[in-house]
N, C-alpha and C positions, 0 to 999 in steps of 0.2 A: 239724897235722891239725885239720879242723874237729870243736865238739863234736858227736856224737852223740846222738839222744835214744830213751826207752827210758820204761817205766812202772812203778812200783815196786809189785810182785808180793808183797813181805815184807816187813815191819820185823823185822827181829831182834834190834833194841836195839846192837849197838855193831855189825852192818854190815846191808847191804840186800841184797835179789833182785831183779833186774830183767828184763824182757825187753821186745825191741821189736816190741810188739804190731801187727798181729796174729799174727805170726809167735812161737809157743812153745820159745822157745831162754832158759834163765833160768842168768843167772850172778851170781855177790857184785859189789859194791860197797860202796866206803866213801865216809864225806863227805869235802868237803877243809874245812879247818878246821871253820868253825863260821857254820852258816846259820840264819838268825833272821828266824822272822816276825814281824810290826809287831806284834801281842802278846806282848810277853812270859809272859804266863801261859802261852800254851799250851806244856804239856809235849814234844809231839814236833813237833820240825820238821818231819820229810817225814812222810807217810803214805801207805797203800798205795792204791793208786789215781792217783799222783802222777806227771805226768809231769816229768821230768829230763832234764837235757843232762849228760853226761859224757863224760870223754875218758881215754884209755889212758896209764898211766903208765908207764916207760922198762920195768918187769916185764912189761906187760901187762895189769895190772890196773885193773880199770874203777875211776874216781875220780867222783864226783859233785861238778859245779862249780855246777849253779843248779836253782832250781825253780823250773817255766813255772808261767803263772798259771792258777790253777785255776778250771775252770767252775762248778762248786761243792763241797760239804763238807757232810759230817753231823758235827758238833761236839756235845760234852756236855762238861758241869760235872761235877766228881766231888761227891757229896754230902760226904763228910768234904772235903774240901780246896776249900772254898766259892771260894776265889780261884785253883783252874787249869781248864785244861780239858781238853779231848783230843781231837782229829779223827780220827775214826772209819773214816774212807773220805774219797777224793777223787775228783771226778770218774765221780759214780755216773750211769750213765742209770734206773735206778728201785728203790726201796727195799722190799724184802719184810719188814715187820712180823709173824712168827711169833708166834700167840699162842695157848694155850689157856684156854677156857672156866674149866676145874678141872686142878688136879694140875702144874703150879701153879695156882689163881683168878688171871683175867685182874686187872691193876688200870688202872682206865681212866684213871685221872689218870696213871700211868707211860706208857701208850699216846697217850693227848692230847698229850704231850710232846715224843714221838719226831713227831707228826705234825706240828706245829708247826711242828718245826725244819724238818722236810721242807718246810714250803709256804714256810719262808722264804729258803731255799736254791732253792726253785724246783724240786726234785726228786720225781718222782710217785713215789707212795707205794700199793702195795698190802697188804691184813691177808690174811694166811695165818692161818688156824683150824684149826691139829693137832689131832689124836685124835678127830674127829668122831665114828667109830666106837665114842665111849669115853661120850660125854654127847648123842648125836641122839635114841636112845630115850628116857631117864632124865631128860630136861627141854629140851623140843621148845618150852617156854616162853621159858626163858634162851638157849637158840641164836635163835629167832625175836626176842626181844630184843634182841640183841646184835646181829643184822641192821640190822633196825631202824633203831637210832641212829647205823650206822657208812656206811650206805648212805644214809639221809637225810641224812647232814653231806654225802654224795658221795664216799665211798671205795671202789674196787672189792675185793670180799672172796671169799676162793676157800676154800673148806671143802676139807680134806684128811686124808687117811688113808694111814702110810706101811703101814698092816696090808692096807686093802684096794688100795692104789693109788690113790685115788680124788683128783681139782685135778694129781696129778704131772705128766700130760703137758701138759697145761694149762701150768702152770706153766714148764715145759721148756720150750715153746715161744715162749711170751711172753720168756723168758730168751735165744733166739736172737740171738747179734751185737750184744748189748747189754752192759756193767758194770752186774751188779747187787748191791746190797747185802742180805745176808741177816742180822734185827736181830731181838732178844728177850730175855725176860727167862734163866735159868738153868731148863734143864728142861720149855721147851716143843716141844720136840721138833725144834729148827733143825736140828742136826749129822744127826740121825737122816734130814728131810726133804732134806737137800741132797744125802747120801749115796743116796736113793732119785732124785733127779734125774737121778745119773749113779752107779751104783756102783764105778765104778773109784776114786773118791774116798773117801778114809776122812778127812773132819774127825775133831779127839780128842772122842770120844762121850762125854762125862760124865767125862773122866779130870780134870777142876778141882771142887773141889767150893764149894757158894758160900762156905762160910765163907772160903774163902783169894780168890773172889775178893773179898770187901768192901774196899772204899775202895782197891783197888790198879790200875795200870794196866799190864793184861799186853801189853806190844806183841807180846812173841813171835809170841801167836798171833790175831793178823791177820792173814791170807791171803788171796790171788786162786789159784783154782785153774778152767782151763779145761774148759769141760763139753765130754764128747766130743760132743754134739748142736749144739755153737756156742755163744757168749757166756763169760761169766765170773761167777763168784761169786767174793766177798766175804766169807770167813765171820768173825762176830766174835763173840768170847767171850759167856757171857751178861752183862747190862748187868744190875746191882740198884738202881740212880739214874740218872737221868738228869734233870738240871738242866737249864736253859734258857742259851742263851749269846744276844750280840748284838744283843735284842731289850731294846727298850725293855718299860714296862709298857702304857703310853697305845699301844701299838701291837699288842700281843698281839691284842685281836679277829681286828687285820685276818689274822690268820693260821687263824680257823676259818672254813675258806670259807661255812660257812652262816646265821654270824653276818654275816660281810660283805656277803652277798647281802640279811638283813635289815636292816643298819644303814641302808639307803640311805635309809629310810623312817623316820629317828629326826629329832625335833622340831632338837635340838641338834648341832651340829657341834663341837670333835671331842664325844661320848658314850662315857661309861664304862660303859656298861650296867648300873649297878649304883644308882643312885640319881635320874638324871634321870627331869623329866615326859616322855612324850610319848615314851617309848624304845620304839621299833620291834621291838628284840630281846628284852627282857624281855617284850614282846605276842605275840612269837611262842611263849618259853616256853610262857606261860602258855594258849596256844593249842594247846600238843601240836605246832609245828614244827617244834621244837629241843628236841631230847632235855633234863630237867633234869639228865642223869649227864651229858653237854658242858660243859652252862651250871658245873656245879659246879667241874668243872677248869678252867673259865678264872678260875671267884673263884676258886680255890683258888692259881693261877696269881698274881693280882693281890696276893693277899697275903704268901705268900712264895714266896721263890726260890733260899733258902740251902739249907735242908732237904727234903729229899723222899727218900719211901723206898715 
């Protein structure tokens, strides 16, 4: 029998979920031996989002024999364990960045980071802004800021409220017939916002707390769960690091689209932005084009990339 292919739904660490989408029928599978991609660091071979071929063993039960190549991947480094990494999702069609303002304060150098990775996987990336309800009156300055610099780099940003309802259906619909990735830090409101997308769904709401997630890699709870409106979410644990993988340093610019729009205009070929005459994007900082809380996470970027928190 030829193999079959199918998309993996779950990692549950010693077997997987699968179903062959678009059709919602999800059964276990296991690996057959041992599948290894060309990094060795990275801790999980398949990830969810992953399409596979497998075929039925003399039981009945499904065996995973290969994994197709992937269109792309959200990968991070873990902070404590500088040398692995961890693929996140596979084959997303657009990544929802959940962040709040306060409760937890947004940190933009953690968010520069997830974006990063996004523009270098080639995956569109939109900022969800939870609890709006919570900080619109109380500092109409910091929301208007926060605009601002995330809309001038050119990010599309949807303010939301799971209290009043407010970006949901928005959101819901942009989510139609697409894989999408739902990412943030611990306690910006993901689980609660996806749960409001579709409430048939219960993500675990706060049942991890951060201290157990620090430096650990829960696969368990990775998941695809399909919205009853169309498409799929992705939900993933909260993230408290997120490291940079695959990117050189000399190459980081070219991944804030605003920087790269300015670089075209810098004296010197390649330009670090950080010391050359004649640098095109240092002239836009200092012009107010380019937010200086961007410019800082990419030095912040260029210096290191072991540590980040």
């Amino acid at each position: 029998m030829a193999d079959m292919e199918a998309t993996v739904v779950k990692n549950a660490g010693s077997h997987y979920l699968l179903s062959e989408l678009p059709e919602w029928k999800v059964f276990e599978a296991v690996l057959r031996g041992k599948i290894r991609l060309k990094a060795s660091e990275i801790t999980n071979p398949i990830a969810v989002g992953d399409h596979v071929n497998y075929e039925l063993d003399a039981d009945g039960n499904a065996v995973i024999t290969q994994i197709l190549p992937r269109r792309n991947y959200v990968i991070r480094r873990s902070t404590n364990l500088s040398r692995q990494a961890h693929i996140i999702a596979a084959n997303v069609d657009r990544a929802w960045i959940v962040v709040s303002l306060y409760f937890p304060e947004v940190k933009l150098p953690f968010l520069d980071r997830i974006l990063v990775t996004c523009e270098l996987y080639g995956i569109p990336a939109t900022i969800v802004l939870s609890k709006v309800d919570m900080y619109r009156e109380e500092d109409p300055e910091g929301l208007a800021r926060f605009h601002s610099i995330y809309e001038g780099a050119g990010y599309p940003l949807v303010e939301t409220s799971v209290v009043s309802g407010e970006g949901i259906s928005e959101i819901r619909e942009a989510c139609r017939g697409k894989v999408n990735l739902f990412s943030g830090e611990s306690g910006v409101g993901k689980s609660s916002l996806i749960k409001a997308l579709d409430p048939s769904l219960d993500p675990k709401i706060g049942a991890i707390s951060a201290a157990h997630l620090q430096g650990k890699h829960t696969t368990s709870l990775y998941e695809m769960y399909p919205l009853a409106t169309g498409g799929y979410v992705i939900d993933s644990p909260g993230i408290r690091g997120f490291g940079l993988v695959d990117v050189e340093k000399e190459e980081i610019a070219r991944y804030f689209p605003e920087m790269l729009r300015a670089a075209e205009g810098c004296r010197f070929t390649p330009c670090t932005h950080t010391h050359e005459p004649g640098c095109a994007v240092k002239a836009a900082v200092d012009a107010g084009l380019i937010s200086p809380e961007r410019y800082n996470s990419y030095l912040g970027m260029l210096e290191e990339d072991k540590k980040f928190r």
